[in-house]
N, C-alpha and C positions, 0 to 999 in steps of 0.2 A: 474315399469314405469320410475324411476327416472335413473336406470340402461338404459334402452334405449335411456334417450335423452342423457346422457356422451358418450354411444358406437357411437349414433348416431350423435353427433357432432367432437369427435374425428375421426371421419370417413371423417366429413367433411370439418377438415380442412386439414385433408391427402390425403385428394383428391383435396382440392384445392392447395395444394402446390406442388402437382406431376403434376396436368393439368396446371398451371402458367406457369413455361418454353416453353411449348409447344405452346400455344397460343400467347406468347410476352409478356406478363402479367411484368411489372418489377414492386417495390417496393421503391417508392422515401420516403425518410427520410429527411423532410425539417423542422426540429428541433426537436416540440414536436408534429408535422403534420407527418403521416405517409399514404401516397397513391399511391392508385397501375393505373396504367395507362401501358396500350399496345402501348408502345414506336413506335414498330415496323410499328402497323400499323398506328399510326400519321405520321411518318416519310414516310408510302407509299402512304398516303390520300396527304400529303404535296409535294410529288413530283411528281404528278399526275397535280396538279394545280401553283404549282411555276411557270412555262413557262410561262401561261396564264397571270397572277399576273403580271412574269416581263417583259413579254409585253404590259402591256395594260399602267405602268408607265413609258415603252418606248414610248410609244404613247402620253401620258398625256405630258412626259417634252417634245417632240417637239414639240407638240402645244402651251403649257406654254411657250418654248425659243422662238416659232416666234412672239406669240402676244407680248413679252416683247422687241423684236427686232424692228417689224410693230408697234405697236400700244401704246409704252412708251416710250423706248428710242428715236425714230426718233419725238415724236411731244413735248416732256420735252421741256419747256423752261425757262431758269435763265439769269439773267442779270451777275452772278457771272461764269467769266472763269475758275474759279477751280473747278466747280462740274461739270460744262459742259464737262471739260474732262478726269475727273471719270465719266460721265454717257461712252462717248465716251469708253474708256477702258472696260468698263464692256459689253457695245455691243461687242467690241471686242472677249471677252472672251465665249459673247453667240455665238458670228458667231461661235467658233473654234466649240462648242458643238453640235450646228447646221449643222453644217458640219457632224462631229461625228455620230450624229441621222440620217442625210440622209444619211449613208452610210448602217446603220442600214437595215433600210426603204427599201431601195432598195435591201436589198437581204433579204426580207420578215421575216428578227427576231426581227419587230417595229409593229408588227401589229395592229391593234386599236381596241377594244373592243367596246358595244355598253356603259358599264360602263365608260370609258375613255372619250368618247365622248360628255355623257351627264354632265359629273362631270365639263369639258372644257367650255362646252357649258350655264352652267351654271355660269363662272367668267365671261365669256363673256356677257351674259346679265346681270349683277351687273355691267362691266364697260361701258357699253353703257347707263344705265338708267344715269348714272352722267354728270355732266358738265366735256368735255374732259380734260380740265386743273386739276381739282379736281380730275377725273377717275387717270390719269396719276400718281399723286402725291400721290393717297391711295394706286396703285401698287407699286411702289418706298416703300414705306410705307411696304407693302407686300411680298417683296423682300424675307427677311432676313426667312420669311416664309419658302420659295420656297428652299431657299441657305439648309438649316435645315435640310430639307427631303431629298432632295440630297446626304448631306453628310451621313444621315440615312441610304442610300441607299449602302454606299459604302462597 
């Protein structure tokens, strides 16, 4: 019996090491962690859905640059003229993006998802429940947020 299970496990790692190749099967060595993971087909699940993904955060940052266009930068207000025109410069910099994304938009690779919309739709009622001046100054505030993932993005 005890002949059986060595034939019958030597069997079975020779069979799993000749079926490995053929299935995708690789072999990560992440120290003293060793796993096997089908590279292959992550990578064809993943490009199945990437479009979708990076459409829908096409979607998300033009909604994000207009409310921060409409609805922060245009009603900010400071009695100090040097932040007044770093807010100004930074509208600047979202019009260019804005522009950017509608060019997007319009030849349908911005699409909007129904995830995009509601994730949108949700900052949007967080900055309506506030007093406008206070809404205004948490997204300022949140900025640096937004700028983050962006750059995550690139």
């Amino acid at each position: 019996m005890r002949g059986f299970r060595l034939a019958f496990g030597l069997f079975s790692v020779v069979g799993f090491l000749l079926w490995t190749p053929l299935t995708g099967l690789k072999t990560l060595h992440l120290g003293s962690c060793v796993i096997t993971a089908n590279l292959q087909a992550i990578q064809q699940e993943f490009s199945e859905i990437r479009d979708s993904v990076l459409s829908d955060r096409c979607c998300f940052l033009r909604h994000l640059v207009r409310f921060y266009l409409d609805r922060v930068f245009k009603v900010y207000q400071t009695p100090d003229h040097h932040t007044l025109r770093k807010i100004s410069s930074l509208a600047n910099s979202f019009l260019i993006i804005k522009k950017d994304l509608s060019v997007c938009h319009s030849h349908m690779s911005c699409h909007c998802g129904e995830e995009a919309m509601e994730k949108y739709n949700q900052i949007l009622s967080h900055f309506t429940e506030l007093e406008l001046q206070a809404a205004v100054v948490k997204a300022l505030g949140e900025l640096g947020i937004l700028l983050r993932w962006m750059e995550e993005m690139l």
